[in-house]
C-alpha positions as CSV (number, residue, x, y, z in Angstrom):
1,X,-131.6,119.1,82.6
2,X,-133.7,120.3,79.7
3,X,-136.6,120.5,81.7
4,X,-135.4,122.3,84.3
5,X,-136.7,125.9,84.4
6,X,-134.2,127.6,86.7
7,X,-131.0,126.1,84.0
8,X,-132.3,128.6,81.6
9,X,-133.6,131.2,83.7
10,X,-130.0,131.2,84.7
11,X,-128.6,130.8,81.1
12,X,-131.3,133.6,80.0
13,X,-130.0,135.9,82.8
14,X,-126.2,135.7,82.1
15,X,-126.7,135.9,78.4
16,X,-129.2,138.6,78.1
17,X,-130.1,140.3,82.0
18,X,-126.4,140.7,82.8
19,X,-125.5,143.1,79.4
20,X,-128.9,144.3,79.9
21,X,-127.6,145.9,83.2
22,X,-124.2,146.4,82.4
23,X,-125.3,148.6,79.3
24,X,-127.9,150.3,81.5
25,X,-125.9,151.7,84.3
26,X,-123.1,153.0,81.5
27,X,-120.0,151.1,83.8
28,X,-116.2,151.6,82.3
29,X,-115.2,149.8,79.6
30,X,-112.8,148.3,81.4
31,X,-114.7,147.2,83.7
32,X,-117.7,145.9,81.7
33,X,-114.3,144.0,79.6
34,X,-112.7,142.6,82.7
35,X,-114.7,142.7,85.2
36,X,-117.8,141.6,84.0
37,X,-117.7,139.7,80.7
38,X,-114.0,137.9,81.4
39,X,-114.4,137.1,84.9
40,X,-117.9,136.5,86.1
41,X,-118.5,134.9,82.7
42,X,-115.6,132.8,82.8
43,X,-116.0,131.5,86.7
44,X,-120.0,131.2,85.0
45,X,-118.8,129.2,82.4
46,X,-116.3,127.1,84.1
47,X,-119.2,126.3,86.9
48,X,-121.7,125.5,84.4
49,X,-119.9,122.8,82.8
50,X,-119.0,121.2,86.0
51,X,-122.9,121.4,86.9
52,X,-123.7,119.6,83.5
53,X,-120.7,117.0,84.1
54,X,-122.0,116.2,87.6
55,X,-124.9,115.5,86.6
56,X,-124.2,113.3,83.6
57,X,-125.6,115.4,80.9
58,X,-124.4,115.3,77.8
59,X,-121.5,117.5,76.1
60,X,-123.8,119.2,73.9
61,X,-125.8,121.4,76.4
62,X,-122.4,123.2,77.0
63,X,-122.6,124.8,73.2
64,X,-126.0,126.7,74.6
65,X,-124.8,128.8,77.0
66,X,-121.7,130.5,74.2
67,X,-124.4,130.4,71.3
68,X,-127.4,132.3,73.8
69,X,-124.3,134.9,74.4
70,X,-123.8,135.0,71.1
71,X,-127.2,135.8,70.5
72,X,-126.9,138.6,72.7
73,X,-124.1,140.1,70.6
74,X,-126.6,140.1,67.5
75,X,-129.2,141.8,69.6
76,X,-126.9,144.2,70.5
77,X,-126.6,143.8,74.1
78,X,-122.4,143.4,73.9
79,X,-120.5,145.0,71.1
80,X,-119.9,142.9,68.0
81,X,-116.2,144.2,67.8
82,X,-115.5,141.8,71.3
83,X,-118.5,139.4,72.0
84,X,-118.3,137.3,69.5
85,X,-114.5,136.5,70.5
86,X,-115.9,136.0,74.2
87,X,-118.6,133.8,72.8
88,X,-115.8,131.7,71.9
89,X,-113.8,131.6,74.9
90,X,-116.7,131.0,76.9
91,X,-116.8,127.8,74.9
92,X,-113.2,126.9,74.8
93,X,-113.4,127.4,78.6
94,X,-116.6,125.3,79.1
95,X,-114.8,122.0,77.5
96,X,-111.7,122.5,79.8
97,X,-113.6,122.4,82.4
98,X,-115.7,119.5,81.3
99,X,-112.9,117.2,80.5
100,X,-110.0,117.9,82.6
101,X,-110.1,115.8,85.1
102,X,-111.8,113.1,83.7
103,X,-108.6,111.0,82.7
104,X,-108.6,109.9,86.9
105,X,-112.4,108.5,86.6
106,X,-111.7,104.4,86.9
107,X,-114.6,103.8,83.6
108,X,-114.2,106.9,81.7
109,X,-115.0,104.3,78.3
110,X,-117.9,102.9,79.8
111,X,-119.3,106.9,80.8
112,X,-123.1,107.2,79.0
113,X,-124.4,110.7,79.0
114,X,-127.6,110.3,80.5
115,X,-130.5,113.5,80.7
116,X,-130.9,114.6,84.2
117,X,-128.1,112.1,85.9
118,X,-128.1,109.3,87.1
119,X,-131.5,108.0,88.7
120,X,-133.1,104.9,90.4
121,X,-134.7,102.4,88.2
């Protein structure tokens, strides 16, 4: 998953492309707040960590997506005053997603996060 280019073009995009255009084109606040950052970021966030639990990654690569958005904040892309809040729910969100669910799986103590999912030998 690492290694795959188009995970963090996709990352890179949502972290950095999305404020880019959102601060560019001067939407509402309300919108940019609602809309944009607590909506599409959250469904973004929530889908992500269901990508990186299908395919067996480990829990780790879920911190990366918060802490590029975070970055983003220091660069100034999203104000300071919310993102770093955001950053935070974007993670809180992420681990929902990853572990609910996961209490049905028949050998969730046997589970090994394995790069890339699970492959033929």
């Amino acid at each position: 998953m690492l290694k795959d280019w188009t995970f963090w073009l996709v990352l890179a995009i949502f972290a950095f492309g999305i404020p880019f255009v959102i601060d560019f084109f001067n939407f509402s606040d309300l919108l940019k707040i609602i809309g944009f950052y607590f909506i599409v970021n959250s469904l973004f966030s929530i889908g992500l960590s269901l990508y990186v639990r299908r395919r067996g990654a480990f829990i780790g690569i879920v911190i990366i997506w918060p802490i590029m958005f975070a970055i983003g904040v220091a660069f100034g892309l999203v104000p300071a005053l919310y993102g770093y809040a955001l950053a935070g729910m974007y993670l809180v969100i992420e681990l929902l997603a990853f572990y609910t669910g996961q209490q049905n799986d028949k050998d969730l103590e046997n589970q090994i996060p394995i790069e890339n999912g699970f492959q033929s030998i």
